[in-house]
ZADOTOR-708529 format. One record per residue (C-alpha): residue in three letters; x, y, z. Coordinates in steps of 0.5 Angstrom, whole numbers, plus 500, padded with zeros to 3 digits. Example, Ala and Ser with C-alpha at 12.3 -4.5 7.8 and 13.67 -1.06 7.14 Angstrom:
residues 2
ala525491516
ser527498514
END
This chain:
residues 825
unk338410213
unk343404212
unk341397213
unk344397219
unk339402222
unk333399216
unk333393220
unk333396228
unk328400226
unk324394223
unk326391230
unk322398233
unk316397229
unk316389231
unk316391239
unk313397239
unk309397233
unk305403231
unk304408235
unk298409238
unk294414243
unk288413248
unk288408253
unk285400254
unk289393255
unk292393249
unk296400248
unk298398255
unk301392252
unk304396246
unk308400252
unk311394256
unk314391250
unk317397249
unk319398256
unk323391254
unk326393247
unk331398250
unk334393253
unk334388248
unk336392242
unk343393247
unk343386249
unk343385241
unk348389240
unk352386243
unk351381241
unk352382233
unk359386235
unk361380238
unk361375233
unk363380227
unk370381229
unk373375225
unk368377218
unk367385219
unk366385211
unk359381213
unk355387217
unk353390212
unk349384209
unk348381215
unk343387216
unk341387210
unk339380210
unk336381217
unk332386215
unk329384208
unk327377211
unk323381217
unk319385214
unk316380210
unk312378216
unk310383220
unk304388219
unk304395222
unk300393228
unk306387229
unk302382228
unk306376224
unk304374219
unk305374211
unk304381210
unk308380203
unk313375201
unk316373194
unk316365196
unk308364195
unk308359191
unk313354194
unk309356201
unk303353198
unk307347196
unk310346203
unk304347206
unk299342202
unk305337201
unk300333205
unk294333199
unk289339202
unk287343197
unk290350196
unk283352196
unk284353204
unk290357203
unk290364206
unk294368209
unk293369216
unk291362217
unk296361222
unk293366227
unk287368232
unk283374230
unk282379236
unk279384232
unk279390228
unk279397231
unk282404228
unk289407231
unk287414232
unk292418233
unk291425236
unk291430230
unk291438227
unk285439220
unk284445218
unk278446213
unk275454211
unk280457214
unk278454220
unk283451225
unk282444229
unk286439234
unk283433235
unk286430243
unk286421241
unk290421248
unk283419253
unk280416247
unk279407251
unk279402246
unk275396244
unk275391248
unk272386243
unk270387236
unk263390238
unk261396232
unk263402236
unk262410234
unk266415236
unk263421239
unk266428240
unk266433246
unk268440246
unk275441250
unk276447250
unk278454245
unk285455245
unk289460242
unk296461238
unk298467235
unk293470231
unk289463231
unk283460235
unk285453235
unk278448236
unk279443241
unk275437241
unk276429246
unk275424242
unk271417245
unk268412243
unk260413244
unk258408250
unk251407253
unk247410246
unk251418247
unk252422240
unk255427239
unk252434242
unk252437236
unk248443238
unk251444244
unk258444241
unk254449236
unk252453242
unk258453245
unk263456240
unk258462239
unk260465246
unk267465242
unk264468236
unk266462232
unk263463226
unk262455224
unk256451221
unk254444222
unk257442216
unk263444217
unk263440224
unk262434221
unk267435215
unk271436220
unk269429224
unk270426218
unk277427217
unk279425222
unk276418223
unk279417216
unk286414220
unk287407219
unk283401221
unk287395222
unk287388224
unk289385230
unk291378230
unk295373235
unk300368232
unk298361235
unk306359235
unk311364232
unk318361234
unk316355230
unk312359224
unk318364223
unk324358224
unk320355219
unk320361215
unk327363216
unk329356214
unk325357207
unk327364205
unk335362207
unk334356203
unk331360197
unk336366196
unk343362198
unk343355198
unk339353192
unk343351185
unk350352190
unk355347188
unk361349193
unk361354198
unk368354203
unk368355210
unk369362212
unk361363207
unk359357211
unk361361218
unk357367215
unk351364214
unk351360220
unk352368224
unk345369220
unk342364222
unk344364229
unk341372230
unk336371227
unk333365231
unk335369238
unk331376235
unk325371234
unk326367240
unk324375243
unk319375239
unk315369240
unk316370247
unk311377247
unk307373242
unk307367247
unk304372252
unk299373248
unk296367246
unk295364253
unk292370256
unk287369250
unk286363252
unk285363259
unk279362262
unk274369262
unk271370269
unk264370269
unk261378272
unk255380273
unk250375273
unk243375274
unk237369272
unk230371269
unk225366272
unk217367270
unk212366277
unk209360276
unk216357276
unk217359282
unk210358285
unk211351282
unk217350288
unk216347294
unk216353301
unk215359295
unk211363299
unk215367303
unk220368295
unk214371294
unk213375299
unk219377299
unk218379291
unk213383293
unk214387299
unk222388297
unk224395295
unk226394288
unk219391286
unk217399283
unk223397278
unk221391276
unk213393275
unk216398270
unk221393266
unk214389265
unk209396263
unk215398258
unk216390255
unk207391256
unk206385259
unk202390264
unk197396264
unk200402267
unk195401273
unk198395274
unk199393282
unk204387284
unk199385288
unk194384282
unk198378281
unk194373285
unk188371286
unk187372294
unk192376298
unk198373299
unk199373306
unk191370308
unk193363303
unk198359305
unk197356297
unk199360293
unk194361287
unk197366281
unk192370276
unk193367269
unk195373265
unk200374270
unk203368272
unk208368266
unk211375269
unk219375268
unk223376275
unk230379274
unk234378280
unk237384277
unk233388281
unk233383287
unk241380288
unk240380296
unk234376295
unk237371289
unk240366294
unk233364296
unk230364289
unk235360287
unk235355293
unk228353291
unk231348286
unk234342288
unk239341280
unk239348280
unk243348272
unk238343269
unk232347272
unk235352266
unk232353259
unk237357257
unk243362258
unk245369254
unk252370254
unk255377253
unk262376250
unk266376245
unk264369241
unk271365241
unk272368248
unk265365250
unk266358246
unk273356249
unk272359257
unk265354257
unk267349253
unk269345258
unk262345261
unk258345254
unk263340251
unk259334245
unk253337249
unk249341244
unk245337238
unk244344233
unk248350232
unk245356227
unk249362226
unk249367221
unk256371221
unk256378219
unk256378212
unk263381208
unk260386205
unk263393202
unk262396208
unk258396215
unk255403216
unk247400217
unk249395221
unk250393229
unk257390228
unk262390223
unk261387217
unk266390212
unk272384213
unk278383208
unk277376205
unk283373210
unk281376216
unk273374215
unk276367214
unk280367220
unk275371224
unk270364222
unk276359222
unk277359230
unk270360233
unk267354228
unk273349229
unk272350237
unk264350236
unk265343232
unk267340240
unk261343243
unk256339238
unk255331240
unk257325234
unk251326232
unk249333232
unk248339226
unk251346224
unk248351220
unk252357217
unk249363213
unk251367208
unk251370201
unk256371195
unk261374199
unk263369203
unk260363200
unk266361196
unk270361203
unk264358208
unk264351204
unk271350203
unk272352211
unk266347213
unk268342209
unk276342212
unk273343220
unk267337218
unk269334213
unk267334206
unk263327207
unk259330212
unk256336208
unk248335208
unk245341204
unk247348200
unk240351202
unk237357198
unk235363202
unk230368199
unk234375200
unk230381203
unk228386197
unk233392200
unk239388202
unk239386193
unk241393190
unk240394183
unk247394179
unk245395170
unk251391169
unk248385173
unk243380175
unk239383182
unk242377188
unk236374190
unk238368194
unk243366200
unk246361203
unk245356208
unk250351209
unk248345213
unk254341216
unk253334219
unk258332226
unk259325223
unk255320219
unk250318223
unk245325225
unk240326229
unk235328222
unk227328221
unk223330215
unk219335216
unk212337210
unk211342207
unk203343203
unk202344196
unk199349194
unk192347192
unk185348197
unk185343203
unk180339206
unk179335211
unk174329209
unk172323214
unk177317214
unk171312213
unk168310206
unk160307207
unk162300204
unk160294207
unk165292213
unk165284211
unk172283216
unk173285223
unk176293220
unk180297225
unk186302225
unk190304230
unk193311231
unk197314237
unk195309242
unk187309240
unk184303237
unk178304232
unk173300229
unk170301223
unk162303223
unk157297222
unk157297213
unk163300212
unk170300212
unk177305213
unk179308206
unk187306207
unk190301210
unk194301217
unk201303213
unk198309210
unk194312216
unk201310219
unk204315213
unk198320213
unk200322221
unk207323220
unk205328216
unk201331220
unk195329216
unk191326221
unk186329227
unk180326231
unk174329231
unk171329237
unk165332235
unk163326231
unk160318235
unk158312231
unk156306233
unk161299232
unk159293229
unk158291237
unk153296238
unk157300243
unk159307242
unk165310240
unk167318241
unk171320235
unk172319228
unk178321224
unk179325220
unk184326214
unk186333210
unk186332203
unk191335201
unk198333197
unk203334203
unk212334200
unk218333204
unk222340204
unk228340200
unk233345199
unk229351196
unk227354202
unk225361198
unk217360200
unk218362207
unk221369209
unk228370212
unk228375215
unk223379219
unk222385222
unk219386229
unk225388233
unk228394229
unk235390227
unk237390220
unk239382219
unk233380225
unk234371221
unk226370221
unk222365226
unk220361220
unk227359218
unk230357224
unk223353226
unk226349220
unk233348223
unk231346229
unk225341228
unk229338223
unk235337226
unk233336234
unk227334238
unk224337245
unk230337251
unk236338246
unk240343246
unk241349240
unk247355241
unk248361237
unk254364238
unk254370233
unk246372237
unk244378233
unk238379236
unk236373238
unk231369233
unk234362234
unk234362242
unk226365241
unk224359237
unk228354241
unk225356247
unk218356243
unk219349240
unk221346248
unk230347246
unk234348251
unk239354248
unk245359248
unk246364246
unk253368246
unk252376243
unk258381244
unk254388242
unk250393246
unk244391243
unk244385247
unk241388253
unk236394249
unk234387244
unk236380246
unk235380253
unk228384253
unk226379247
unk227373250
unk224376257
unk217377253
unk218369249
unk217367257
unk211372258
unk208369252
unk210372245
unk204371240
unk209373234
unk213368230
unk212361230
unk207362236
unk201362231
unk202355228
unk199349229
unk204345231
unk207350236
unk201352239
unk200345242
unk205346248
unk207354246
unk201359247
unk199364252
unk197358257
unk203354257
unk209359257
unk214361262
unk221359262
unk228360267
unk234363264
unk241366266
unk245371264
unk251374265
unk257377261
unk265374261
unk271378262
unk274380256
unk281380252
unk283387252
unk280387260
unk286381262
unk291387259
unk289392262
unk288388269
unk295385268
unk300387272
unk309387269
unk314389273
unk320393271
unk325387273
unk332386271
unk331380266
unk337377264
unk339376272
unk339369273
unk343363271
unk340363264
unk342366257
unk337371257
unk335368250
unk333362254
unk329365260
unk321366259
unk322374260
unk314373262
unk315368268
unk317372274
unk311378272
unk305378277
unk300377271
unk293377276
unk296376282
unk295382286
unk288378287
unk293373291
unk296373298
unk301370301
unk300368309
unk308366309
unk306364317
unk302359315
unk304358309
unk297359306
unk295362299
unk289367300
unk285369294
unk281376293
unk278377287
unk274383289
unk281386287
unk280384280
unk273384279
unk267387284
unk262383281
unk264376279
unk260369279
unk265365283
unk260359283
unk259359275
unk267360274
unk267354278
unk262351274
unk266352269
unk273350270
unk271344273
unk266342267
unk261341271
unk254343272
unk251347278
unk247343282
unk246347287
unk249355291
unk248357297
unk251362302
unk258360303
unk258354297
unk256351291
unk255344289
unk257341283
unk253334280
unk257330282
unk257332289
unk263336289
unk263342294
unk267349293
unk267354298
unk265361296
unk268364302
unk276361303
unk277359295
unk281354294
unk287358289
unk289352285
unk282352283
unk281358281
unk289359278
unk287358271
unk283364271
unk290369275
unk296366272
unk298363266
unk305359264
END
């Protein structure tokens, strides 16, 4: 081809990108930008003939150079970036002029990253003699970053000439569905296909070896490629010049001229993009998990309970509860109480059942009169799960949750070779792995408050990114700790050429210089005991000590063996109990019930070295489960009873079980299915009372054990960026019709976007909204919550009530309340 039809094409590439079958909100996008093109490439045309009339000489190079400069930065799926260039090392020198260290160079540093996902593209295979066509065409993509498996059906045998053709459609798996393959088999034998199962599933593996590719959005295109373009002219026409006359000038000059209005195109697709992913998410399906004492402990709860107990869906409920076996097989729902409900006007709950998890799930046309018991309804909650993809997550509620939260853990999926044993995908390229972690960290940073903490975990294949990135987001300053983790057996695969990895990484951040820290102890190994504090020598002066508020005074002839300094040290360290089965007689003659007691045992501040407890566990079938024990550590170090505690790479749950268990309040955010088969029934059994884990130390069990339990969560899911896209209305209208240069006007701004949720009552001049036309199921009282920044202080029927006594319809929705959420500028 020639220069002139490398560069059109390069354009091509640029606007519609690879070509890509099936079906979702990106392929929709990719086919609206390739609507645009046509009419763009003509405009250029037009444009490009008309200012070479008077340098004609100057075509060729004018595409040559249009064409070199811009395929320096743009992958195959169009995302912009430096996808190759010659010019890196006077862009490191350009982008650290300001003294940060290179180090924190990478390439797609300048982009959000959405996620990473196959372009399948339907296709012929042929292996022994066997002919099969695979139909990508229905196949609906990601909508996040979830870890999804294709799954295969058999379509149809067709045949052409002498062949017999195998078609299979190909979709991802949703819900746990596999491939039939037995069925498939069985199928082909009534066309006297001879065929095994390993044919088939060679057949499958070809198939999926098609390209995986990174999606990102740039956040300021214009401004990335201008300052690009400038860099690469200078370089290849300006440097070392001495003179140059006029009519090259004017050249250069049309270069320039071309090449900003091809980016001015191109930065107003990708502008769409960023808004769109940085629009606030609607909140669907919502349901709370509230345990029965909770309710009961409500005023005017009798007729909840009774409407609980006597609703239609109850049956439902009772067999959640037998499957998470927090009930026998025989159990009744009306084994709950101690008498019959209707003969007692108080209600008295069973204590083995008092801790039973209602999910409103199964009770949404009662779930008005549950939450209307509370009176400050988002500060009666223990907690929320979110299922989302994170950086959608922390953005759309931020401005609710912002400086709220005192301790953040996370454990990101490692970069490993590759994610075949994992529930998401862990085999990242360094830079993708590095944005991935940049633009949900940096964001989280305004969730934590001044003296708040994060925690991050990983291993040797992300460690040397990690602590360079914390210490640009938190600053170096407010590094705390590198500390060691052990690793599990397994995950430590023996190479010969190399030492087996043993430890990970646990980088703990601080927000600022003053932090929210207690020392925690740890025991030593040798035999403890407890020995009586008080030592049988003559007490000559008046010999007493004080612990937590209780005096005591030595027995007559004796005295306390430490001073009151060190019994003050001995208790922090929780080296101090009352016996209560002890009495003695005071100097006074009166008698004292008690005698403390302390353990002889040498106790040691914990230090970095956490390789003496686990970190993993096992008790919820997940490969990467963080154990109970590291997290008791993260989250008693570093807050205290009422905090708040996030997690927004969830996995399955351990931090939001221990921060439940030590009396935290806690987010958790989670975008894969497992959050409804291990994140969701796990935390309902944390309110039932789990016994595993933590549950069984002391210092737990004194406020966490199978009397003291119960809790009150909500959980709902967010919108997603690939559902915005699909939703998104564009309509084929004449762009360059104004007034304006079509270079000058924002080809976006007329289209729908979500509007088809608006109408307009031009008589009385009023906007109706209809978000049932988007989405049948959204949480208009927590989008409220949301866009507002404030917390839910009450819903009722037709409203809801914010903290600060702010009251919203439910019913007539106020459309500049709701705008962010439909429209974008």
């Amino acid at each position: 081809m020639s220069k002139e039809q490398l560069f059109y094409q390069t354009l091509q590439d640029i606007f519609i990108g690879a070509e890509v079958e099936g079906k979702g909100g990106f392929i929709k996008l990719m086919r609206i930008k390739s609507k645009y093109y046509k009419r763009i490439e003509d405009l250029l045309k037009a444009d490009i003939n008309q200012r070479l009339e008077r340098y004609p000489s100057f075509r060729e190079e004018l595409f040559d150079k249009l064409y070199t400069f811009f395929k320096y930065y743009f992958a195959e799926n169009g995302s912009i970036y430096f996808n190759q260039t010659s010019f890196h090392n006077n862009i490191y020198e350009k982008v650290y002029s300001n003294e940060k260290d290179i180090v924190l160079f990478w390439k797609t540093q300048m982009l959000y990253y959405v996620k990473t996902d196959r372009i399948f593209r339907s296709m012929p295979i042929e292996i022994d003699n066997l002919s099969f066509f695979f139909d990508a065409s229905t196949i609906e993509n990601k909508k996040a970053n979830e870890k999804r498996s294709l799954i295969y059906s058999l379509k149809e045998v067709k045949t052409e000439g002498y062949n017999e053709i195998i078609v299979f459609e190909v979709l991802y798996a949703e819900k746990g569905r596999v491939t039939p393959i037995e069925d498939i088999l069985k199928g082909l034998k009534k066309y006297k296909i001879k065929i095994t199962e390993e044919q088939l599933e060679r057949a499958f593996r070809i198939f999926e070896r098609q390209a995986e590719v990174d999606y990102f959005i740039h956040k300021n295109a214009k401004a990335f490629l201008q300052e690009q373009f400038k860099l690469w002219l200078y370089q290849y026409y300006w440097q070392g010049a001495e003179y140059w006359h006029v009519e090259r000038v004017n050249q250069l000059q049309i270069l320039k001229d071309i090449a900003f209005k091809i980016i001015d195109f191109i930065a107003q697709f990708e502008d769409e993009l960023v808004k769109i992913w940085n629009k606030p998410k609607f909140v669907k399906n919502s349901h709370y998990v509230i345990t029965l004492d909770r309710i009961a402990a409500q005023p005017s709860s009798t007729q909840v309970l009774q409407k609980i107990v006597q609703h239609p869906n109850v049956h439902k409920q009772v067999e959640e509860w037998q499957k998470l076996e927090m009930v026998p097989q025989t159990f009744n729902i009306d084994d709950i109480f101690v008498h019959n409900l209707i003969d007692q006007p108080q209600i008295s709950l069973k204590p083995e059942y008092q801790f039973l998890p209602i999910d409103t799930h199964y009770f949404k046309d009662i779930e008005q009169d549950i939450l209307a018991l509370f009176s400050d309804l988002d500060n009666s909650l223990d907690g929320w799960l979110i299922k989302s993809e994170n950086y959608q997550a922390l953005n759309t509620l931020l401005p609710k949750f912002k400086n709220k939260v005192q301790t953040i853990y996370i454990d990101p999926p490692f970069n490993l070779d590759n994610s075949t044993q994992f529930l998401y995908n862990t085999n990242y390229k360094d830079s993708t792995w590095a944005t991935l972690l940049e633009n949900r960290i940096r964001i989280a940073k305004e969730w934590l408050n001044e003296k708040g903490s994060i925690f991050v975990r990983c291993d040797y294949n992300g460690n040397w990114i990690v602590r360079p990135l914390l210490d640009d987001i938190f600053g170096r300053e407010n590094f705390r700790n590198e500390l060691i983790l052990r690793k599990v057996n397994y995950q430590g695969t023996n190479v010969p050429d190399r030492f087996n990895p043993a430890c990970e990484s646990l980088y703990f951040f601080s927000c600022s210089n003053e932090i929210k820290f207690k020392q925690i102890f740890k025991e030593r190994e040798r035999e403890a005991k407890w020995i009586n504090a008080v030592s049988p020598k003559e007490n000559k002066n008046a010999n007493y000590i004080v612990i937590e508020g209780r005096t005591f005074i030595a027995p007559k002839n004796s005295h306390w063996r430490f001073s009151q300094e060190k019994f003050n040290t001995l208790n922090l360290e929780k080296r101090i109990r009352i016996n209560e089965d002890y009495a003695y007689i005071d100097v006074l003659g009166n008698p004292q019930r008690g005698i403390p007691q302390y353990l002889e045992a040498e106790y040691t501040p914990i230090d970095s070295n956490w390789t003496d407890i686990s970190s993993y566990s096992f008790g919820w079938n997940f490969s990467t489960e963080n154990s109970e024990s590291i997290l008791n550590r993260v989250i008693q170090s570093t807050s205290q009873s009422g905090d708040y505690v996030m997690d927004f790479f969830l996995g399955s749950g351990t931090t939001v079980a221990v921060a439940h268990k030590l009396g935290r309040k806690w987010i958790g955010i989670e975008m894969g299915a497992h959050f409804y088969t291990v994140v969701l029934p796990r935390m309902k059994k944390v309110l039932f009372y789990d016994k595993s884990g933590i549950s069984q130390d002391n210092e737990v069990k004194a406020h966490y054990n199978a009397k003291q339990a119960g809790g009150f969560f909500k959980y709902y899911e967010l919108e997603q960026y690939e559902e915005t896209l699909e939703q998104t209305v564009y309509q084929d209208y004449d762009l360059f019709s104004t007034s304006k240069s079509a270079y000058e006007q924002y080809v976006f701004l007329k289209d729908e976007k979500l509007l088809k949720a608006v109408e307009l009552d031009e008589s009385n001049k009023v906007i109706k909204v209809d978000l049932n036309k988007i989405y049948s199921d959204i949480d208009l009282a927590e989008c409220i919550s949301l866009i507002r920044g404030k917390w839910i202080k009450a819903i009722k029927a037709d409203k809801v009530v914010l903290e600060n006594g702010e009251e919203y319809s439910l019913e007539d929705i106020d459309f500049t309340l709701i705008k962010p959420f439909i429209w974008w500028e």
